[in-house]
C-alpha positions, 0 to 999 in steps of 0.5 A: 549399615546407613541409619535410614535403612535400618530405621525404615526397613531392618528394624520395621521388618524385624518387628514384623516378623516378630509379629509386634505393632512397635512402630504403630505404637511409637506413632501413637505415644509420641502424638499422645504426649502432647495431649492435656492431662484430661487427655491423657487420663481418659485414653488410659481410662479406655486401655484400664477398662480393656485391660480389666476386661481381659483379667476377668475373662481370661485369668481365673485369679482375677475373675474370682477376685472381681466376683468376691469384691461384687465387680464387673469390668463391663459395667463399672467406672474403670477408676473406682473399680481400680481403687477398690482392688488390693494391691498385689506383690511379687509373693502374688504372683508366685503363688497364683501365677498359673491363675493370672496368666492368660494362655490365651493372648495373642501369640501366647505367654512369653516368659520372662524373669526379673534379675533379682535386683531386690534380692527376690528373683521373679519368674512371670510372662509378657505378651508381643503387645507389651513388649511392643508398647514398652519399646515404643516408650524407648523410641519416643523418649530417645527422639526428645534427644535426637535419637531416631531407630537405626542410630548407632547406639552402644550398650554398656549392660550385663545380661549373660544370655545378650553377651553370649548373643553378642559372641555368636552374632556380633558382626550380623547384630552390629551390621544389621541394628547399628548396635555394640554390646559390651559386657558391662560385668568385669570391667578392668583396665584390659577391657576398658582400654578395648571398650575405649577403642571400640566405642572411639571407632563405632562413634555411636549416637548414643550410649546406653548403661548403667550408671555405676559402669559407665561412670567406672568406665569414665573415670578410667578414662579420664585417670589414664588420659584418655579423650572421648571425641564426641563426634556424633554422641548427642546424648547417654542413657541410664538406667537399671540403678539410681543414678547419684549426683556425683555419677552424673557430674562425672559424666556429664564432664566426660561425655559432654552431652546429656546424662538422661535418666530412665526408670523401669524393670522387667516386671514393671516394664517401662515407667517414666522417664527424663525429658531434656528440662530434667523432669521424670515423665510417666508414661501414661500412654502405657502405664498408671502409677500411683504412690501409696503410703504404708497403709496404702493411702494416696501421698500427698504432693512432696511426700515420697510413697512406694511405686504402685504400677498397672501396666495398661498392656500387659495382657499376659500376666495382668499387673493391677496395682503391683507393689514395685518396692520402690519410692518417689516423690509425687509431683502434680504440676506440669513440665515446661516442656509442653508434654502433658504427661504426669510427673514424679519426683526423686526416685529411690529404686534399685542400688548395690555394691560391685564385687571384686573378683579374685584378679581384682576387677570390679564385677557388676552385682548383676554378674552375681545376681543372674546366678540366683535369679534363674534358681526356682528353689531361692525366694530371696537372696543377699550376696556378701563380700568381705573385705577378703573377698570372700563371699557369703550368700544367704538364700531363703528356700522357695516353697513347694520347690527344690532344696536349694543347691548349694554346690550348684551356687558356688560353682556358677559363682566362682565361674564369674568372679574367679577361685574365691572362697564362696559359702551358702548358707540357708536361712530363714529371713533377711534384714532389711537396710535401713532404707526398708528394702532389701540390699542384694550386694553388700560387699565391703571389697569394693567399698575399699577398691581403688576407683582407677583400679589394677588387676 
């Protein structure tokens, strides 16, 4: 379908429909972004006031938690009121999650889960305004490439649910949004030679992935000889996992546009992202990050603290300083581009090992993690895979939940990634990587898979 009709009328009706104000705050993030800093801090001080305001009438947990702290959302400095509240973290929200909704927002709770990608999956809920302010975020930062709604775009990404989406309405999707969906889960030379034809034919505006298959998908490509004819690529968005130096040399070799890097989850929503002077925005229309130390302390310029997120409009499930579990670096000084939006640095999020599935194709981690995350009875996870293939899980059990099926586990595994040997062993904790997080995917099968690969 011509861009302009989907950019004006498809995609507008479509969030009319869905009875979300996307566009309207499109128009006001983008207008925002040129504001100075002082600017910008005091729109968010207006949204941070709403925002506890809304925690203390609608969410019996934050409503208690102000009264034993002595504060009050109508009267008190939104910041310092802000600095005063701990932090809270995924254990938070489990506990107390029928607590900090808000059953009465606007078009009701929405919920939602996150993949895991720590090895602690994460059921919570969203509201129409948030996710309508996380996607005017995506449509403000791919116009700084040239990328307006409606332009083709391929999706290289690996939910199961938007895969089998694609299967039943693929023609009316690709027709209607001008997008392609590829599964990003098993990427072998069968599919990535159709995933180069298909891509060659869509000729989209821009691509959108994670680094790790996109860069399988390129190196494929460039192994076998076949050309990417960059007609109207303009530019190739990252996300979902750190991006190395080497995935975007690659990258940027093959697809000859800029590689733009993007940070956010699905719990945390949209958070910063890359500029075309190569700088990590933060959204500051939409969210406040703060970078603590261990003891929760403010880090100083060039030191790297963990992500502490509120996001400014989620009104479902209140997030006031959530503990992301990921690290960057504070910067203070302003872009070159003009934008007043804050800026940090090196991020160090969410990364894990491919899977070799029993025919011998590279499997996203998330093929495995999306088995796990939707198990209400599994606190945390990690998934190993031995040089053999054959795969370990271990699984903290959830409390006050079900046994932990572990038949169930094996079945969908194997469902996945073939006939392999999979055991499930319960446990009481996992160790930490060195880097002081969870690594979900550890399998030494692809640390020994041949990058070109064959089935």
């Amino acid at each position: 379908m011509h861009p302009g009709i989907v950019r004006h009328v498809v995609s507008p009706l479509l969030e009319r429909l869905l009875r979300r104000r996307t566009f309207a705050y499109a128009r006001e993030c983008v207008a925002a972004q040129w504001q100075s800093p002082d600017a910008l801090l005091a729109m968010q001080l207006k949204k941070l006031r709403c925002l506890l305001h809304v925690a203390q009438t609608h969410c019996p947990w934050y409503r208690n938690l102000f009264t034993e702290l002595g504060l009050d959302a109508a009267s008190d400095d939104p910041l310092a009121m802000l600095s005063a509240l701990p932090c809270i973290d995924k254990d938070t929200i489990r506990t107390h999650q029928s607590d900090m909704i808000n059953a009465s927002v606007e078009g009701g709770p929405i919920p939602f889960n996150t993949g895991g990608s720590t090895g602690e999956p994460l059921s919570f809920a969203v509201d129409r305004r948030r996710i309508g302010y996380d996607k005017a975020a995506r449509i403000m930062t791919h116009a700084w490439f040239g990328v307006q709604p409606g332009d083709r775009e391929v999706y290289l990404w690996g939910s199961p649910l938007e895969i089998r989406g694609q299967d039943r309405f693929k023609r009316l999707r690709d027709r209607m949004t001008n997008e392609l969906l590829l599964a990003a889960f098993r990427l072998n030379p069968e599919t990535m030679t159709q995933y180069h034809q298909q891509i060659t034919r869509f000729d989209p505006v821009s691509i959108f992935g994670y680094p790790s298959s996109l860069t399988r998908f390129a190196e494929f490509c460039i192994a076998t000889g076949k050309r990417h004819i960059a007609r109207s690529l303009k530019a190739v968005f990252v996300t979902g996992e750190v991006i190395d130096d080497r995935q975007r040399r690659i990258l940027g070799e093959y697809f000859n546009v800029p590689i733009v890097n993007g940070y956010g989850s699905r719990d945390g929503g949209f958070i910063a992202h890359e500029c075309p002077a190569g700088s990590m925005h933060v959204m500051n229309q939409n969210v406040i990050v703060e970078l603590l130390d261990k003891s929760g302390y403010p880090i100083a310029d060039g030191e790297s603290g963990e992500v502490v997120l509120t996001h400014l409009d989620a009104y479902a499930l209140p997030l006031i300083r959530y503990r992301t579990g990921d690290m960057a670096e504070k910067r203070s000084d302003q872009c070159a581009c003009g934008r007043g939006l804050s800026l940090i640095g090196a991020i160090d999020g969410r990364r894990g090992d491919h899977l070799v599935g029993a025919d011998g194709t590279l499997t996203h981690p998330l093929a495995a993690i999306y088995v796990l995350r939707e198990l209400n009875s599994v606190r945390q996870f990690q998934i190993q895979q031995q040089r053999d293939r054959s795969i370990n899980v271990q699984v903290v059990e959830a409390e006050s939940a079900n046994p932990v099926n572990c038949e169930q586990i094996v079945s969908e595994l194997r469902q996945r990634l073939g006939p392999l040997p999979v055991s499930v062993q319960k446990v009481g904790a996992i160790a930490l990587a060195g880097s002081g997080k969870y690594r979900h995917v550890v399998s030494e099968a692809a640390s020994s898979f041949d990058r070109v690969g064959s089935v």
